[in-house]
N, C-alpha and C positions, 0 to 999 in steps of 0.2 A: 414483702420483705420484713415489717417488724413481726408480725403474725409468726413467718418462722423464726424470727428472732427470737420471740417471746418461747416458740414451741423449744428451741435449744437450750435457753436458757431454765425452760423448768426438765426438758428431759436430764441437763446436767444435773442437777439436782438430785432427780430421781436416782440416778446411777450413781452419784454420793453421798448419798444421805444414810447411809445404811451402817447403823449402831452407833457410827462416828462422822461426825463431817468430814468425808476423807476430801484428799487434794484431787484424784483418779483412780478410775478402778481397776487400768489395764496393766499397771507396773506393779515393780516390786517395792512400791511406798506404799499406799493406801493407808497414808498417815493423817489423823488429825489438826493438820496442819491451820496454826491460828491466824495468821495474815488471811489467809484466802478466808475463813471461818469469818471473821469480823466486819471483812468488806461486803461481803455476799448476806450476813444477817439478816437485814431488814428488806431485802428481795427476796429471800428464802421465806420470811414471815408473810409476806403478801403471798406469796406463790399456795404454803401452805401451812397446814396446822401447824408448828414447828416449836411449839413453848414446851411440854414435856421430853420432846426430845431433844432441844436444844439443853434444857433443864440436868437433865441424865447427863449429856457432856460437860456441865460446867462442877457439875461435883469431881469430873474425872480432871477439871482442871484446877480447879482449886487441892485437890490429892497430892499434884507434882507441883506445887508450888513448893520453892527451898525454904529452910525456916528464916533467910533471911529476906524474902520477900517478894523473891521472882519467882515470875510464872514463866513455863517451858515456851518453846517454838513449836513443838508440838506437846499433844494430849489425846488418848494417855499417852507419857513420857517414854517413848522408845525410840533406838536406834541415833534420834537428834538428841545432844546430853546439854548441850551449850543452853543457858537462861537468855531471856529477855532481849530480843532483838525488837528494836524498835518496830512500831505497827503490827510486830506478833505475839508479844508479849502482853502491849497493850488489850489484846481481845480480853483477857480476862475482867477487864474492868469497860470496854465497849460493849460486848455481847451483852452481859445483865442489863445495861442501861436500857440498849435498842430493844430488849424484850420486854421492859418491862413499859415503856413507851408504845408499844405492840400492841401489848396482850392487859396491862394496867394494872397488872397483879405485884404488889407489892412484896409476895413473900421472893420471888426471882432477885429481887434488889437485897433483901435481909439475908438472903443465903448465903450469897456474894460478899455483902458489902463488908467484912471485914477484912476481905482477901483484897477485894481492890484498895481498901486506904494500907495494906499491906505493903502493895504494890507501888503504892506513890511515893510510902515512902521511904522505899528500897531505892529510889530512881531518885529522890532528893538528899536522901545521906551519901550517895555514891558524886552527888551534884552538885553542891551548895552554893556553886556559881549558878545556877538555873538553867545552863546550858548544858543537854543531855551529852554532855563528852565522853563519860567513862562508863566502860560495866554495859558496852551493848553488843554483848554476842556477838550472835553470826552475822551479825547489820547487813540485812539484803537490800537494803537501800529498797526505792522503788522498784521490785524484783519484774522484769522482763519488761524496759521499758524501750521506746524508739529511739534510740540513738538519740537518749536527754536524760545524763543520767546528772540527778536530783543530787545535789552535798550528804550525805550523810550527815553530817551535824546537822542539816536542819532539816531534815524528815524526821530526828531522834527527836531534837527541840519543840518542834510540832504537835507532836506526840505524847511527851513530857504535857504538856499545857493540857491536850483535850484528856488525858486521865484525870489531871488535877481538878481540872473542870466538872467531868464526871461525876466525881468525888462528894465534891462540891453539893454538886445539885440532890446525890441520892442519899447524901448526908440532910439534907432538908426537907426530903421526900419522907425520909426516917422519923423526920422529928428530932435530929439532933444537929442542934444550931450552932454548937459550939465549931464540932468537925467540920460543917458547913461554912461556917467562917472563915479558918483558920486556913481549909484547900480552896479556897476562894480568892484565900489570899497571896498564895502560895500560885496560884493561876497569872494571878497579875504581874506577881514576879519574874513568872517564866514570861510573859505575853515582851514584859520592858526589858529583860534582857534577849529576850530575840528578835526585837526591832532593832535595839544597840548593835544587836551583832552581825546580823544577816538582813537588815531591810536598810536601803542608802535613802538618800535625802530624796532623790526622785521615784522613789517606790519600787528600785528594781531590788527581788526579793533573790540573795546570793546562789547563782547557778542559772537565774535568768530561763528556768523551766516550765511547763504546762504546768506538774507537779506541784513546783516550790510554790508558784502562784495560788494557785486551787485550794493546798488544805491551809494556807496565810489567811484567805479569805475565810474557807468554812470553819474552819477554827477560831475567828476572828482576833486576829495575830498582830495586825494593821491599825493604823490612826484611820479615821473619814478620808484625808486628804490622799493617803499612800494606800487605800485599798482603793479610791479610784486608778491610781496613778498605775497601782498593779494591775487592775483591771485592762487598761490599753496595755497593756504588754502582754499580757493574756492572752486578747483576742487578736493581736498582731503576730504572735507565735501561733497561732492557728492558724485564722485569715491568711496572713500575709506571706511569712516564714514557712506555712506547712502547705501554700493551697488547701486551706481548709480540712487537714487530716489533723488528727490525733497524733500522741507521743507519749503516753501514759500509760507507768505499768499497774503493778498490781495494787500500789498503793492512793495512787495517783485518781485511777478508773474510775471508780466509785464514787468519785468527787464530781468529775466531768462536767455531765448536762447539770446537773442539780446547783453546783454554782454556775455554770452560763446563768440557768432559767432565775437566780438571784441577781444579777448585776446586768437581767434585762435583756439578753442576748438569746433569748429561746430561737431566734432564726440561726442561730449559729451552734446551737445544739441541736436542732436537728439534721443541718447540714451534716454536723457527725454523724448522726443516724443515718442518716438515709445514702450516707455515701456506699458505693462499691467497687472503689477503688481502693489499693493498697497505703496503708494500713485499715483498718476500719474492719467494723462487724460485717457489713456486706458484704465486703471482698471474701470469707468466711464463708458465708451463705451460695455467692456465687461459685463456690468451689463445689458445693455442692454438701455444707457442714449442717449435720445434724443434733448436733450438741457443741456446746462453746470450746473452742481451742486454748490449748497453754500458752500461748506464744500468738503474736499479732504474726507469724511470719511460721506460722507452723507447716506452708508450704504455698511458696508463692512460683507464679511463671516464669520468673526468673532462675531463680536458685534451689527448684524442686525442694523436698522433702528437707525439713531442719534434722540437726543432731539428733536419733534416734533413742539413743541415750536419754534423753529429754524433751521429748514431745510428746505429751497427749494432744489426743484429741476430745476430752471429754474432762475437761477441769475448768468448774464455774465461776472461777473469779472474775473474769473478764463480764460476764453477765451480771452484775453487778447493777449497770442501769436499768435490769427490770424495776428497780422503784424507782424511776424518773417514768419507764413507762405508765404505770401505776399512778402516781400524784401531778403528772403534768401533762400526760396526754390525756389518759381515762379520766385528771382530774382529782384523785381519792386519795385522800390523807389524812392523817391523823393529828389534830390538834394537844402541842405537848402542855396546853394548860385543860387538857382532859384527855389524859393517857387511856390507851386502848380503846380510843375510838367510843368514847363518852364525847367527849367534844369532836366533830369530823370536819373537815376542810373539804368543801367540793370546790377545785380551781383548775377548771383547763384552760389549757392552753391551743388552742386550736395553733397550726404551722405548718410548717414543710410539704403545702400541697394537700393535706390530707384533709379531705371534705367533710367524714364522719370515721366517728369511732364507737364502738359500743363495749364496756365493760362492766364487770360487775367481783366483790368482793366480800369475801362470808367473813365476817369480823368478827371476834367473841361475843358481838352486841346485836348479831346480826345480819343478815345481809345489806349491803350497800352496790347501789345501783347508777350507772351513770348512762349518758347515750346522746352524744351531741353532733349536729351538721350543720353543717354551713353553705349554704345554698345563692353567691353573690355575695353582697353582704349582710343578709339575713339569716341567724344565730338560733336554733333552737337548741334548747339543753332539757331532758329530760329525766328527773333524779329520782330513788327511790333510798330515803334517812331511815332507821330502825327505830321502833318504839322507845319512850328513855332515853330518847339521846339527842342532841341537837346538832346542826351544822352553820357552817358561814358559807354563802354562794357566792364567789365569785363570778359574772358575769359580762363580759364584751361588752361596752355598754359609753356613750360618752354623757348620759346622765341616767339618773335612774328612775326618771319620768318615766324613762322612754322602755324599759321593760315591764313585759306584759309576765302574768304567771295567768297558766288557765283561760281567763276571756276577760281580766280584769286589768289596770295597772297594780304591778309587784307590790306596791307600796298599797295598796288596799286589799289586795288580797289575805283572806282569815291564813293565821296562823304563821305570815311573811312579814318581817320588821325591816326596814333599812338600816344596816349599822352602820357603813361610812361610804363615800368616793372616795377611789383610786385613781389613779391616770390611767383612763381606759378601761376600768372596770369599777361597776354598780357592786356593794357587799350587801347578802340579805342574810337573816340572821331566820333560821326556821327550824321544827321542831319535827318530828319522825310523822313518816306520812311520805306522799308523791306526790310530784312538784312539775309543771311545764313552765319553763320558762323561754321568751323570746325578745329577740331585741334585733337592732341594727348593730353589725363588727362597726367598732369606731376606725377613721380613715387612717 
């Protein structure tokens, strides 16, 4: 099941990727459409080379940006004329980020970066209450979501923050401290006015959705106290409310496993996975889908074939958790205090039944290597790091005595440093080269 999942999710790709990130290849769009574009970025970069041609697109989007500061819903600007709907607008200022987080080439961000502090702040003169109210186009909201449709002001507001945020960061990346301050600050603003408006004293975040929950938390939107508080309502609209299905559309998706696997829930992200029942990637698969669908519901036993009008069958937004498959099953990711995989993160997560997995990942730095099974509760992880570059290993582990690398204990082994305890996993800190590691799964 994920094997083809992963096979759909890169054939969509392939069948989109051509000149333009289109949305599909079978209709009469085959538009650059930024929402889908922004969600799917950083799975399109695992999948493949994707920096000069992502790069080529963002000159055609920064062309149709207005002179007062919005960037189109699509790029190049045809057909769609309306600016800046919230999460598709925003690509303009997400893509350069996640690319240059990728691939670690800083001229991606300097191309950019005038066009996104453009952007922020087109969406703050139009705002200067902090809450994305006014000036958002076609607002698709969480575009093609399960019967949980997300508020519009606070998918916008959301939105508004991780630009500013953005901003922020590639202002600092730049070397220019001032800018960096100033959208930073500007972050905070948006962060206290959208707890004011849309998060209550018990953490429920307004609209009470997968969604609203999801990018509160990955945005980090929340106090400590009401991003747990969201958290159970989170997993209670999964778990409890959905029998463990989904309800998240296109803006939503992206976000999914990757905060489960942050607020500790990876058995409840894969339960998404691996389900094949309706809604879910399975139920897709068991239909007999070979590339990812538009619509969770692009033809179910029920109610045969959706709107014709509007259904592909080959549109990748929804494939989107290929980088959950990527950094939490295979393990392989990218540390952002050493962009483009100079610093790398090996953390699997072993789950949902699945005993071994093996993958591997050609980075600009190199190839990366991973291959881990679990045999009982006995853990072997097999890694292969690129010369020049270091990683952090996360390991299964309830102390780090108790991992072996090679024939030795981890912590003696040449060229293996201990760098902290986790709950439940041993951190080693190691340098380019190949690595065996073994241990007991803690209980």
């Amino acid at each position: 099941l994920i094997n083809q999942l992963y096979q759909n999710i890169f054939w969509g790709q392939r069948g989109n990727y051509l000149e333009v990130p289109t949305d599909c290849p079978q209709r009469d769009e085959r538009l650059g459409w930024m929402g889908d574009a922004q969600v799917f970025v950083r799975t399109a970069a695992f999948n493949s080379d994707v920096r000069w041609f992502m790069d080529k697109w963002l000159t055609e989007v920064r062309d149709a940006q207005t002179p007062e500061g919005a960037f189109p819903d699509v790029a190049p600007k045809i057909l769609v004329t309306n600016d800046g709907s919230p999460g598709w607008g925003d690509a303009g200022a997400i893509v350069p980020w996640q690319l240059y987080l990728m691939y670690g080439d800083r001229r991606l961000l300097e191309r950019s970066y005038e066009s996104m502090r453009r952007w922020v702040d087109y969406l703050d003169k139009a705002n200067p209450d902090h809450l994305w109210i006014n000036r958002r186009g076609n607002d698709y909201g969480d575009w093609l979501n399960i019967e949980a449709e997300t508020p519009k002001e606070v998918l916008a507001t959301a939105y508004f923050a991780r630009s500013a945020r953005i901003v922020s960061q590639a202002a600092a990346v730049l070397g220019r401290s001032a800018d960096s301050a100033k959208y930073d600050a500007l972050y905070r603003d948006i962060v206290a006015a959208f707890r004011k408006a849309y998060v209550s004293a018990d953490g429920v975040v307004k609209g009470d959705t997968q969604t609203g929950y999801l990018l509160a938390i990955q945005f980090g939107l929340l106090t400590p106290r009401t991003r747990a508080q969201a958290t159970e309502r989170l997993l209670e609209d999964i778990v409890v409310k959905r029998s463990g299905h989904l309800s998240t559309g296109f803006l939503g998706v992206s976000a999914l496993a990757p905060v489960l696997s942050s607020v500790s829930a990876d058995d409840v992200a894969y339960r998404l996975l691996l389900n094949e029942s309706f809604p879910s990637w399975g139920y897709s698969i068991k239909q007999g889908a070979t590339t990812i669908w538009e619509r969770w519901d692009g033809w179910t036993e029920q109610k045969g074939f959706q709107d014709p009008g509007m259904n592909s069958f080959n549109h990748y937004a929804f494939g989107s958790v290929g980088e959950w498959l990527y950094a939490n099953i295979a393990g392989i990711d990218s540390d952002p205090t050493g962009p483009g995989f100079k610093k790398i993160l090996i953390r699997p997560t072993p789950g949902g039944g699945i005993s071994w997995t093996k993958a591997r990942y050609d980075s600009v730095r190199g190839r990366i290597e991973t291959s881990w099974r679990v045999r009982g509760k006995a853990l072997s992880l097999d890694i292969t790091i690129p010369a020049n570059t270091s990683a952090l290993v996360f390991v299964p582990a309830e102390r780090a005595e108790d991992v072996i690398e090679g024939d030795v204990q981890a912590s003696a082994s040449p060229g293996v440093t201990v760098a902290r305890m986790e709950p439940g996993r041993a951190v080693f800190r190691v340098g380019g080269g190949r690595y065996r590691f073994r241990s007991k799964m803690p209980s």
